[in-house]
N, C-alpha and C positions, 0 to 999 in steps of 0.2 A: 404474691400474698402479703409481704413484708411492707411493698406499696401503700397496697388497698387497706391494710391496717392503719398505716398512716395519716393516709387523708383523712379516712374514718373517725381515729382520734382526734385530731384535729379540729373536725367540723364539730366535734361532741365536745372539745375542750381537751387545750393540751395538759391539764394536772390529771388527765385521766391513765398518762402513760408518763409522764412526768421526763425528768431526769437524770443521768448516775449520779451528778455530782450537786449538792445544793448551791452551789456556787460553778458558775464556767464562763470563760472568757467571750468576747465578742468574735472572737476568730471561731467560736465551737462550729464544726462543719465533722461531724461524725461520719464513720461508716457505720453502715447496717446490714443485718442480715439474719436468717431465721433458719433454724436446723434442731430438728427431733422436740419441737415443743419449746425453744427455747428464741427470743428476741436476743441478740448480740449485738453489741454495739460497739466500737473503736473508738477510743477517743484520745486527745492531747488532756494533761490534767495541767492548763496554764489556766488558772483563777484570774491570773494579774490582767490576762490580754497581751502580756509582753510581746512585741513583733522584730527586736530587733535580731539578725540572724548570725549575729557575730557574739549573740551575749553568751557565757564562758560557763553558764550552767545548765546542764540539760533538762527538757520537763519530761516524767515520765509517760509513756504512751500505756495506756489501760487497756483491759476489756471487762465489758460487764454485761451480765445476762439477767433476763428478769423472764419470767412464765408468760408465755405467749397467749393464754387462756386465759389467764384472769386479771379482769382491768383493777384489781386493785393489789395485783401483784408490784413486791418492790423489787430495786435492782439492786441486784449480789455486786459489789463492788470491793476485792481483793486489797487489802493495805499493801500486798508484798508488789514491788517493783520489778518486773518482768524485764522492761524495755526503755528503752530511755534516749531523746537524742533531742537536740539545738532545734528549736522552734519545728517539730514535725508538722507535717502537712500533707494532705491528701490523700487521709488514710481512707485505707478501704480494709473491706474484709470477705469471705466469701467461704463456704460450706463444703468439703468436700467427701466424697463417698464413703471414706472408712471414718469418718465420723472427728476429722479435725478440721479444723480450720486454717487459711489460711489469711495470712495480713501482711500487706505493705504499705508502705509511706514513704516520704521524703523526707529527709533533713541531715545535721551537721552533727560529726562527730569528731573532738581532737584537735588538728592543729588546722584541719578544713576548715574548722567554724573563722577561723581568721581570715581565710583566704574567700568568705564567701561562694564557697563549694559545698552543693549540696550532694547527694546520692541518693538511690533508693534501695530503701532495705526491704528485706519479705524474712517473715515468722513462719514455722508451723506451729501450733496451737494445742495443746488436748486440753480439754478439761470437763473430765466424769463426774456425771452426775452425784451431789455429796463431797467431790476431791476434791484436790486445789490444778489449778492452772498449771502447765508445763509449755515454758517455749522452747522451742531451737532455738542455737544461737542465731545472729542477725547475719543473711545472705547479704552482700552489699553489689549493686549494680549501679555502672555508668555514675556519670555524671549529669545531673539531672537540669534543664533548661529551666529557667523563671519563670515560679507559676507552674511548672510543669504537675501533673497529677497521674500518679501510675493507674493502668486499667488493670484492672483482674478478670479473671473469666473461669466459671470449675464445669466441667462437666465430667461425672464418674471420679474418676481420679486424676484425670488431667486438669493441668490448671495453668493456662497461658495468662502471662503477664506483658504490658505494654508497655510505654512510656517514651516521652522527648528528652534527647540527650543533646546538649551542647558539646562537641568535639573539633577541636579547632576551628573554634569561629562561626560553624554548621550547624543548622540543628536538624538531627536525624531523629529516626523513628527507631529506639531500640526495642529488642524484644526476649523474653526470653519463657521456658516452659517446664512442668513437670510433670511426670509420668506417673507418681507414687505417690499424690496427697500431697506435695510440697516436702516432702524427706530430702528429696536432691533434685538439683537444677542443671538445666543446660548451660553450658556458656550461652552469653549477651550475643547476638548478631540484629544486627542493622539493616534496615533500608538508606538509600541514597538520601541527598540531602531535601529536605522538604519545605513546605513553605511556613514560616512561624506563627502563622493563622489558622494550623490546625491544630485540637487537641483531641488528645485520645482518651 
């Protein structure tokens, strides 16, 4: 549905869904996603475009929701800072049955951002209708390959997560899941080493 909205807008003209941000980077590549009437979107708030992965200040990662119903609905965009990390990338987001969300990405936090060490993190999310946004703290998985972009998946309350991981020299397929909405995760386990022309 979240698709066919898309194209829709689109082919109708994109200031019909506009936006979060009046200003966003050339790198903007958002997650999306749709649950109980509302449009969700993931994003990086890097205005600049900045790309380099070592720079020493984090950009905060957003979400913002706008009314799935009406095309001149705007998008609720929170000033408090949730999340934050060294050039995040590949974010995603995705809906889960007891009515929160989950979200991961990649990118550098610390003394990684020097070393060119990326990971992926995952959020759970609530945020009631009227209230303000609630994250868990950031789940941190593997080490993430170049480029690499973590997959999400919900179904019910399950919610498997994918991703490429560089571990000595190899790049595997790590994976990992959860049972209860993203509240708590499995340890990280792996497939053998694969070929670096796939992405998940």
């Amino acid at each position: 549905r979240v698709l066919f909205r898309s194209i829709e807008h689109c082919r109708r003209g994109p200031e019909e869904i506009g936006v979060p941000m009046p200003t966003v980077s050339s790198y903007f590549v958002p997650g999306i996603t749709e649950m109980d009437g509302w449009i969700y979107t993931l994003f990086d708030d890097n205005v600049d475009g900045e790309a380099m992965l070592n720079k020493s200040d984090p950009f905060p990662v957003r979400l913002a929701r706008r009314d799935a119903d009406r095309a001149d609905a705007s998008w609720q965009v929170p000033e408090t800072t949730y999340a934050q990390a060294i050039f995040p990338r590949g974010l995603q987001v995705v809906p889960t049955e007891n009515g929160a969300l989950v979200v991961a990405y990649t990118g550098s936090l610390g003394e990684d951002a020097a070393k060119f060490r990326r990971h992926v993190y995952v959020h759970r999310v609530r945020w009631p209708a009227g209230g303000e946004q609630s994250w868990s703290k950031a789940i941190q998985f593997g080490e993430a390959a170049p480029g690499a972009i973590p997959a999400l998946r919900a179904e019910g309350l399950r919610v498997d997560m994918a991703w490429l991981e560089t571990t000595d020299g190899k790049t595997v397929l790590g994976q990992a899941f959860s049972e209860d909405g993203g509240k708590s995760w499995s340890e990280a386990f792996y497939r053998e080493e694969i070929c670096v022309c796939v992405y998940v």
